[in-house]
C-alpha positions as a Markdown table, in Angstrom:
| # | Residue | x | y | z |
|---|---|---|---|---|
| 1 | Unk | 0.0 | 0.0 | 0.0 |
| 2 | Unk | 3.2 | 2.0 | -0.4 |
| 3 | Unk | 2.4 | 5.7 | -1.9 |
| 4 | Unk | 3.8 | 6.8 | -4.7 |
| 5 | Unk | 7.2 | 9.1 | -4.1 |
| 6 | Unk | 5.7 | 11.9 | -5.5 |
| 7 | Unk | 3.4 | 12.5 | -2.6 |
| 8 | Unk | 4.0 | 14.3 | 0.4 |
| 9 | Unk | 2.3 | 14.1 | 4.2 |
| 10 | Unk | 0.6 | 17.1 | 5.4 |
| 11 | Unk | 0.0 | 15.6 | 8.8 |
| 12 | Unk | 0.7 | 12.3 | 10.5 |
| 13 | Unk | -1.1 | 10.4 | 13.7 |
| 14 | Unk | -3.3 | 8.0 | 14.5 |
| 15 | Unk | -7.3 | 7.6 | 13.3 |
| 16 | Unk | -8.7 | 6.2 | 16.0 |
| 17 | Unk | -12.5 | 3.9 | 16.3 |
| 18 | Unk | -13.2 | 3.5 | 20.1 |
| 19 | Unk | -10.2 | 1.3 | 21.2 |
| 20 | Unk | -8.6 | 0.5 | 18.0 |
| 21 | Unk | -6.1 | 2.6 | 16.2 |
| 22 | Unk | -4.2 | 2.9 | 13.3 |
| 23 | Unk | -1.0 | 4.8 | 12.5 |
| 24 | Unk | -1.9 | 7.1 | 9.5 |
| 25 | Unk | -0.6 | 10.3 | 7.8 |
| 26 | Unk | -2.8 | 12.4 | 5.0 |
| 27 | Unk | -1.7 | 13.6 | 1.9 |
| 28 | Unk | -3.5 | 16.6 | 0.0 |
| 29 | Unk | -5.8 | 15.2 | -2.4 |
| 30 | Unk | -5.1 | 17.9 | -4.8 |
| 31 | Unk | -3.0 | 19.9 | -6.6 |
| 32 | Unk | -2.7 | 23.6 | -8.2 |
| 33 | Unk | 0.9 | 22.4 | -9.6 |
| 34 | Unk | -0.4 | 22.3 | -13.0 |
| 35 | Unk | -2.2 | 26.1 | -13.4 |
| 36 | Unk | -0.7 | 28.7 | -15.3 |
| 37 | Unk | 1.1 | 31.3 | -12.9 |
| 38 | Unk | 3.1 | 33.7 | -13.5 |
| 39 | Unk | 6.1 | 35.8 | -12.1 |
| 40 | Unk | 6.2 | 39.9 | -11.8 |
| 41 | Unk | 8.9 | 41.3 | -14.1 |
| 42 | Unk | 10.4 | 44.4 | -14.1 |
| 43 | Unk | 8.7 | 45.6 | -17.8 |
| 44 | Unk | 12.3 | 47.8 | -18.6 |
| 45 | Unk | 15.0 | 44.9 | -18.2 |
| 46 | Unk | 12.6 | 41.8 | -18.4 |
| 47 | Unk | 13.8 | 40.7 | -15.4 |
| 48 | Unk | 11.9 | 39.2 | -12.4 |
| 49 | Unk | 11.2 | 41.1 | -8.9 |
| 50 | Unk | 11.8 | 40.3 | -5.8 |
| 51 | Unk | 9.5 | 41.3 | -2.5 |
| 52 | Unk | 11.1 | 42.2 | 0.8 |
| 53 | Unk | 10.3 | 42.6 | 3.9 |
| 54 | Unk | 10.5 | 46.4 | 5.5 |
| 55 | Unk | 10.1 | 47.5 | 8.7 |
| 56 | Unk | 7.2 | 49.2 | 9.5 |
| 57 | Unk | 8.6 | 52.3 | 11.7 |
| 58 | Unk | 12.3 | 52.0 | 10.4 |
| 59 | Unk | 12.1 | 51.4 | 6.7 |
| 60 | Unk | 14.9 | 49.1 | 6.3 |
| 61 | Unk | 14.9 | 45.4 | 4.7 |
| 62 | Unk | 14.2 | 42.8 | 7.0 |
| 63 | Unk | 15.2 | 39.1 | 6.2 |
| 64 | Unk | 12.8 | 36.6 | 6.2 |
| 65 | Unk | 15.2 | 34.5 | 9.0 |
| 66 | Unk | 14.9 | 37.4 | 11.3 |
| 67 | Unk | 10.9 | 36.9 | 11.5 |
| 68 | Unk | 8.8 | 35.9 | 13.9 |
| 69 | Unk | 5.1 | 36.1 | 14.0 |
| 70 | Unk | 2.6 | 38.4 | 16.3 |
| 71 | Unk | -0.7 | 39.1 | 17.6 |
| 72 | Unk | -1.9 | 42.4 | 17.9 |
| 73 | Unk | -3.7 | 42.9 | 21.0 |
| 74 | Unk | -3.9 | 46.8 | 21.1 |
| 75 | Unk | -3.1 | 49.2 | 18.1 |
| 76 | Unk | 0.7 | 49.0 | 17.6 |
| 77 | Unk | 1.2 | 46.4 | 20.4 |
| 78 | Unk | 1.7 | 42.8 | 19.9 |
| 79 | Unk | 2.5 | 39.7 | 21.5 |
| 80 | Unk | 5.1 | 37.7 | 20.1 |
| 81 | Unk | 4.9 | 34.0 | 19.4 |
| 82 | Unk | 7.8 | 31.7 | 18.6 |
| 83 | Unk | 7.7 | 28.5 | 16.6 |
| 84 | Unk | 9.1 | 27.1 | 20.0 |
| 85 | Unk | 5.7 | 28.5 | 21.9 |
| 86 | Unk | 3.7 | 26.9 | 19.2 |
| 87 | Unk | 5.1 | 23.6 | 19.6 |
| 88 | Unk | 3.8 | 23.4 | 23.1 |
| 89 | Unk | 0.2 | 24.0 | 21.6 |
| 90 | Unk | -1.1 | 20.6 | 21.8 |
| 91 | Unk | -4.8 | 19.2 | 21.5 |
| 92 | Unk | -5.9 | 15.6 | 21.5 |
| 93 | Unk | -6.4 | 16.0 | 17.9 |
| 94 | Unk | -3.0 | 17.2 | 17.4 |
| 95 | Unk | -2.0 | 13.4 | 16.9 |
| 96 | Unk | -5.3 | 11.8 | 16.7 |
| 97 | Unk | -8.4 | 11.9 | 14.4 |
| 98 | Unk | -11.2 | 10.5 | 16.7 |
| 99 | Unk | -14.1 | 9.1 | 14.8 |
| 100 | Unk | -17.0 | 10.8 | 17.2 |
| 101 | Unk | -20.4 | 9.6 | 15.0 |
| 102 | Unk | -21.2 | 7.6 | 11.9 |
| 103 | Unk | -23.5 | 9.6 | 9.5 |
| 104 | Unk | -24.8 | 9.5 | 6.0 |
| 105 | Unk | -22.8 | 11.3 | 3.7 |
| 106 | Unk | -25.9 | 12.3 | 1.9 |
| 107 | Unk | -26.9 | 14.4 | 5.1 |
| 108 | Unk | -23.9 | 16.2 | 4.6 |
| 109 | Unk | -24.6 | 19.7 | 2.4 |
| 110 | Unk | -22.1 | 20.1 | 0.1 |
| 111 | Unk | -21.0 | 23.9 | 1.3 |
| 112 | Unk | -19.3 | 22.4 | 4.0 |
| 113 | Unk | -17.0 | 20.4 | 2.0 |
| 114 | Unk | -13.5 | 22.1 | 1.8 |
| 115 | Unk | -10.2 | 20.4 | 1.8 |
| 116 | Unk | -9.9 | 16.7 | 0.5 |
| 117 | Unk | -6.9 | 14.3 | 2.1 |
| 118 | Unk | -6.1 | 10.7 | 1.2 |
| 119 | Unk | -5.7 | 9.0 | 4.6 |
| 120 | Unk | -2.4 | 6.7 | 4.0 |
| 121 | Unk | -1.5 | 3.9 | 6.8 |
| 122 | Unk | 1.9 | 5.2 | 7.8 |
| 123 | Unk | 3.5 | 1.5 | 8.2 |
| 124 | Unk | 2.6 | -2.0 | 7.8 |
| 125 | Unk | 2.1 | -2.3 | 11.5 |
| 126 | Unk | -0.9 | -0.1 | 11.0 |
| 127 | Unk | -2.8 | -2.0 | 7.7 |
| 128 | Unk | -5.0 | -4.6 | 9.8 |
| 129 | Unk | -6.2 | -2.1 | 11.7 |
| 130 | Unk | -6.5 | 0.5 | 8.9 |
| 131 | Unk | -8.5 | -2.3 | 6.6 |
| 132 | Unk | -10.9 | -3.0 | 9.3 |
| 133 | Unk | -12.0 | 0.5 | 9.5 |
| 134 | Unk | -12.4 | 1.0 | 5.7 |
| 135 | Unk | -14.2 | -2.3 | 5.4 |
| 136 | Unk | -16.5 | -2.0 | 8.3 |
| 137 | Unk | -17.7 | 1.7 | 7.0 |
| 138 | Unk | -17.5 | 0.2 | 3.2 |
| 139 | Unk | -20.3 | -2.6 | 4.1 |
| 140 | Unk | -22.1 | -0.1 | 6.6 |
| 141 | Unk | -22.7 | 2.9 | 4.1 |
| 142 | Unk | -22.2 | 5.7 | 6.6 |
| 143 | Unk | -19.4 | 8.2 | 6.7 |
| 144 | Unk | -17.3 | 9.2 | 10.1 |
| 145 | Unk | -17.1 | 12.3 | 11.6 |
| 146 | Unk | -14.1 | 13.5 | 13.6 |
| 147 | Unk | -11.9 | 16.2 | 14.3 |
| 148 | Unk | -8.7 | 17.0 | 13.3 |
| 149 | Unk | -5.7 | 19.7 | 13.4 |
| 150 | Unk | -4.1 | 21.0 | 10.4 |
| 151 | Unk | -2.4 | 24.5 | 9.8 |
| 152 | Unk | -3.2 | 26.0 | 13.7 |
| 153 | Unk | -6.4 | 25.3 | 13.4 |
| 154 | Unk | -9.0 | 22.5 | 14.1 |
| 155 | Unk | -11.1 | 21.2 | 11.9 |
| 156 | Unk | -14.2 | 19.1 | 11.7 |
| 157 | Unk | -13.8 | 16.4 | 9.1 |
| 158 | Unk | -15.5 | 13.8 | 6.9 |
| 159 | Unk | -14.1 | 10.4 | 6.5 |
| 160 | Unk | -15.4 | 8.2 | 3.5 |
| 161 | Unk | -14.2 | 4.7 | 2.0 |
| 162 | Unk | -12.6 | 5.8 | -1.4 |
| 163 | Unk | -11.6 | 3.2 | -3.3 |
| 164 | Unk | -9.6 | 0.6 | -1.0 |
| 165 | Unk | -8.6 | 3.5 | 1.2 |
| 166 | Unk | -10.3 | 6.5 | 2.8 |
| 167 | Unk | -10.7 | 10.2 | 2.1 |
| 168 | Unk | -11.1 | 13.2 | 4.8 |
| 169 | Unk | -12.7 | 16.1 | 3.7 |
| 170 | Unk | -12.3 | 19.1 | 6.1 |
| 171 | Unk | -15.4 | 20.7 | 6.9 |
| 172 | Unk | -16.3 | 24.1 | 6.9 |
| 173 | Unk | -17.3 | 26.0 | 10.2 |
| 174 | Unk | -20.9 | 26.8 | 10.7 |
| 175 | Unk | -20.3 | 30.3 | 10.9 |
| 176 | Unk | -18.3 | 30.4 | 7.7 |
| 177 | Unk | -21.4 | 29.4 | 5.5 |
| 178 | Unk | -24.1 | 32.1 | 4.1 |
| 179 | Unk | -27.2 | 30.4 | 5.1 |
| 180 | Unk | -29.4 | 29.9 | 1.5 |
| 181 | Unk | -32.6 | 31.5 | 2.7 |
| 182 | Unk | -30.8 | 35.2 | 2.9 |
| 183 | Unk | -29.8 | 34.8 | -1.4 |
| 184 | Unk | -33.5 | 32.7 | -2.3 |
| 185 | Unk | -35.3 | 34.8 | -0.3 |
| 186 | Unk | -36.6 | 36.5 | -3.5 |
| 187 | Unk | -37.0 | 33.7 | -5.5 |
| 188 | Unk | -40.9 | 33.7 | -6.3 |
| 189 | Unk | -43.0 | 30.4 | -5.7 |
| 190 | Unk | -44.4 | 30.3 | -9.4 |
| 191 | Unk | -47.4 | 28.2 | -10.9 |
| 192 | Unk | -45.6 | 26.9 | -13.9 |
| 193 | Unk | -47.3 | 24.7 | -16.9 |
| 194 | Unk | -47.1 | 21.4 | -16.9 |
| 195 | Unk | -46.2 | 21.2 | -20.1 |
| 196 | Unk | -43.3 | 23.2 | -19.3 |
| 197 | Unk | -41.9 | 20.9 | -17.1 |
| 198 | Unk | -42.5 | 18.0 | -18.9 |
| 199 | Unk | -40.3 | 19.4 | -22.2 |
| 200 | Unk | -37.5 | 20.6 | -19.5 |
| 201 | Unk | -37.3 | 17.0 | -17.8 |
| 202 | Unk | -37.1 | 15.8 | -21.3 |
| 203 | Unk | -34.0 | 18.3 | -21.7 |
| 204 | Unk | -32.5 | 17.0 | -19.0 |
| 205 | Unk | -33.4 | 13.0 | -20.0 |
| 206 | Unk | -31.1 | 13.9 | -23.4 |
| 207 | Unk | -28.4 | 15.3 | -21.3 |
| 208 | Unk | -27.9 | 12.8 | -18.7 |
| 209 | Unk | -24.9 | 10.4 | -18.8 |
| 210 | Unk | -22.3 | 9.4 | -16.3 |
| 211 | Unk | -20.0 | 11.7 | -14.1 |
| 212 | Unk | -16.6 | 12.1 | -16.0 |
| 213 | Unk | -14.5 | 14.8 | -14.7 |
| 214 | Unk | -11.9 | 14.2 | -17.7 |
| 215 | Unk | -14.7 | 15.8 | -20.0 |
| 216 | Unk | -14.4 | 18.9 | -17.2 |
| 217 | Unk | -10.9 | 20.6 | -19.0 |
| 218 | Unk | -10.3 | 24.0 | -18.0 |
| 219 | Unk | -10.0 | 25.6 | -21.3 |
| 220 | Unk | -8.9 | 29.0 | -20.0 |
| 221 | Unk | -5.9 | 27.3 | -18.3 |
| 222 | Unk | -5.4 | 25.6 | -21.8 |
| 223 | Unk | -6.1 | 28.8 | -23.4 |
| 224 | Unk | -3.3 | 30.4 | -21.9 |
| 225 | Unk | -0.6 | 27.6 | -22.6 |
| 226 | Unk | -1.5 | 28.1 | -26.3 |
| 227 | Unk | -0.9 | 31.9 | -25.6 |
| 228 | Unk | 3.0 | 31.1 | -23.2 |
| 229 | Unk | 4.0 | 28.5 | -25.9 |
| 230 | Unk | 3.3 | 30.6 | -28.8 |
| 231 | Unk | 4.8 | 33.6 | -27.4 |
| 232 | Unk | 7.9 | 31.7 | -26.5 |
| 233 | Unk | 8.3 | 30.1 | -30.0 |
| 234 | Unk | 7.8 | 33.9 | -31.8 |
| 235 | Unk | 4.5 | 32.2 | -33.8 |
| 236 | Unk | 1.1 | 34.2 | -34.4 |
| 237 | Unk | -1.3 | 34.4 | -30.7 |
| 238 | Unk | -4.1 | 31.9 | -31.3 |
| 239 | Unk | -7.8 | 33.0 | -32.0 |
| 240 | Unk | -10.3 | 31.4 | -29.8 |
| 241 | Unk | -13.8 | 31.8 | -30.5 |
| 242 | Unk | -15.9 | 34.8 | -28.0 |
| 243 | Unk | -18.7 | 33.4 | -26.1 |
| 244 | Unk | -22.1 | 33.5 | -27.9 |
| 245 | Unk | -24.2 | 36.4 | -26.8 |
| 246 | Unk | -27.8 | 34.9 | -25.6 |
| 247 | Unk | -31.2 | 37.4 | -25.8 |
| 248 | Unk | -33.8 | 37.9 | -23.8 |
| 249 | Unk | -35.9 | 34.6 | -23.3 |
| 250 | Unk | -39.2 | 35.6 | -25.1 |
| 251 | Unk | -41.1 | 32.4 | -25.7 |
| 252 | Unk | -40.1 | 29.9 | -23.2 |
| 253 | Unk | -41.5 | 26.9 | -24.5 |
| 254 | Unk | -40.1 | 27.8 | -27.9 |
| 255 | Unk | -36.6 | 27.9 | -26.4 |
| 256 | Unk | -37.0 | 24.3 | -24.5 |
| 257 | Unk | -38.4 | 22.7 | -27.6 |
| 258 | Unk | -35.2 | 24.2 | -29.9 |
| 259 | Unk | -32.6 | 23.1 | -27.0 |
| 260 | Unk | -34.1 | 19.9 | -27.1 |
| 261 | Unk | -33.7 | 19.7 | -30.9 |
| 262 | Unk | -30.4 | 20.8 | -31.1 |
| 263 | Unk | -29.4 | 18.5 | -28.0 |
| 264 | Unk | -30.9 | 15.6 | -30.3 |
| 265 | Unk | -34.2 | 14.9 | -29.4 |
| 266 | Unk | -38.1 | 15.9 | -29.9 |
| 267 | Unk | -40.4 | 18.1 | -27.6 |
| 268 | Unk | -42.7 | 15.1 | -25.6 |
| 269 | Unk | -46.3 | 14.9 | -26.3 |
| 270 | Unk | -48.6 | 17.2 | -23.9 |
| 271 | Unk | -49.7 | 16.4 | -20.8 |
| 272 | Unk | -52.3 | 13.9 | -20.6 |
| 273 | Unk | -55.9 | 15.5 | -20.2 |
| 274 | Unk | -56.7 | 13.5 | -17.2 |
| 275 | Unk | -53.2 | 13.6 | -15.5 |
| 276 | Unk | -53.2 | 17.6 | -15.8 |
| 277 | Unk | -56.9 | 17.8 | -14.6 |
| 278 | Unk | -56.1 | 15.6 | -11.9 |
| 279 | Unk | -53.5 | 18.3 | -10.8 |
| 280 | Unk | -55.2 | 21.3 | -11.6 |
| 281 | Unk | -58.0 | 19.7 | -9.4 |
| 282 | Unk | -55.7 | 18.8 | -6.3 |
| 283 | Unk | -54.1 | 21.9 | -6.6 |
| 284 | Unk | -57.3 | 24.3 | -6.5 |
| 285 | Unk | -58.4 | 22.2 | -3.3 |
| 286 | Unk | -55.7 | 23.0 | -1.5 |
| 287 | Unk | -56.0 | 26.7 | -2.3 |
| 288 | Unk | -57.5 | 28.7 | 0.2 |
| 289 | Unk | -60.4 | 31.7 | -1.1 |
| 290 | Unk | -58.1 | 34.4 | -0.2 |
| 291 | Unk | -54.5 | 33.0 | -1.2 |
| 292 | Unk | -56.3 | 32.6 | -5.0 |
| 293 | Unk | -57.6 | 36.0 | -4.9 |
| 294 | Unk | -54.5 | 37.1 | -4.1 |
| 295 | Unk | -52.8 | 35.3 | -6.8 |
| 296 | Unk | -54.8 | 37.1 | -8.9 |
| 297 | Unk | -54.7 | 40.2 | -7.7 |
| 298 | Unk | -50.5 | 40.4 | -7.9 |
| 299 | Unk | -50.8 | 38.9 | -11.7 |
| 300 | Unk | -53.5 | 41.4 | -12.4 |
| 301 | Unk | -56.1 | 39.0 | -13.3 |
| 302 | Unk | -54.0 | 37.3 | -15.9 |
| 303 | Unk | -52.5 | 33.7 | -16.2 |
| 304 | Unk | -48.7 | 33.6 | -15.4 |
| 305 | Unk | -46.9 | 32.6 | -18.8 |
């Protein structure tokens, strides 16, 4: 179960399930190693810049050696931490991710997902235990969710079977997340057609297909390596086509029916009488008297298109 050279550990410890425990270490899922960056040159001699550090009240150059970080506790005044005082910062999960529930992952709203780590054994000592975990969450279907410490900071984590090893995913705090309601808020609760539905679940029948994130290429990253390489090589800057400008929807059902043809298939037939009088029926009993008048008082006294 050896990891390949290339990867490096961001953390190492022990993931713990009641009484057993298994040595483990987490590697970044991820990587920004293959984005286009770039460096700050000096546009007069083409050559690159350097940042330094200046004091504040003495303006001379400070080296990064000679730092050491601080908190400010009153305007100019700050407390001085060491690497040395930061090593004797320790919490259990320091060294130990301890699985505190089982959950389903489903539960879990996306938002809160942040960081992904693959969770390595760090040893062979540590497999049996390590396999036992996976397999027992594996057959159960539930995810685990623990707490663990990474960059001064603890986190709240995921832990999901991935393939015969695990992934942690830390978790965003509460308080970081913009609830929905505040953005929706204004999103109105509209009686659409039937018939419109049915032709945009029909769109989305054409569309649907398997998750494959190698379809997902960033083509503005590959954009600008077509730019770098031509630049370097002295050839002509490649044209890319300019996004198409859309207009104003005027006639939605026009504009599902031509997305469905151009996506390769044909508008469905309407909505069965009795199917669409059975709604319109169940629908207009659950209305009260005064919530329909005051539907149609807002629209006017018009159906909604």
């Amino acid at each position: 179960m050896a990891a390949p050279s290339s990867t490096r550990s961001s953390w190492k410890g022990h993931l713990k399930l009641s009484l057993v425990t298994a040595a483990v270490r987490l590697s970044p899922a991820t990587t920004g190693g293959e984005r286009i960056s770039f460096n700050m040159l000096n546009k007069d001699t083409g050559n690159r810049v350097k940042q330094q550090l200046i004091d504040s009240e003495t303006g001379d150059v400070v080296e990064r050696s000679d730092t050491i970080k601080g908190y400010e506790i009153r305007k100019g005044e700050y407390v001085e931490i060491t690497q040395e005082d930061l090593d004797k910062v320790q919490v259990p999960t320091s060294h130990m991710i301890e699985i505190e529930r089982f959950v389903d992952a489903a539960d879990v709203n996306e938002i809160y997902l942040e960081s992904p780590y693959y969770v390595v054994p760090d040893g062979a000592v540590a497999d049996e235990a390590y396999v036992v975990i996976r397999e027992a969450m594996h057959r159960s279907g539930k995810a685990a969710v623990a707490r663990v410490t990474l960059s001064s900071r603890e986190h709240p984590v995921l832990i999901k079977p991935c393939e015969n090893g695990l992934i942690l995913t830390t978790l965003r705090d509460e308080r970081e997340v913009r609830q929905a309601k505040d953005y929706f808020a204004d999103v109105r609760d509209l009686d659409v057609s039937e018939e419109l539905v049915d032709v945009a679940q029909a769109l989305i029948k054409r569309l649907e297909g398997p998750f494959d994130p190698a379809m997902f290429e960033d083509r503005y990253q590959t954009a600008l390596r077509e730019l770098v390489d031509a630049k370097a090589a002295g050839r002509k800057l490649p044209e890319h086509a300019a996004a198409t400008e859309t207009g104003k929807v005027i006639n939605l059902m026009d504009a599902l029916k031509r997305s469905l043809g151009q996506s390769g298939g044909s508008a469905p037939a309407a909505a069965k009488p009795a199917r669409a009088a059975a709604k319109s029926a169940g629908k207009a009993a659950t209305k009260t008297p005064a919530k329909s008048a005051a539907k149609k008082t807002a629209s006017g006294g018009k159906g909604r298109r």
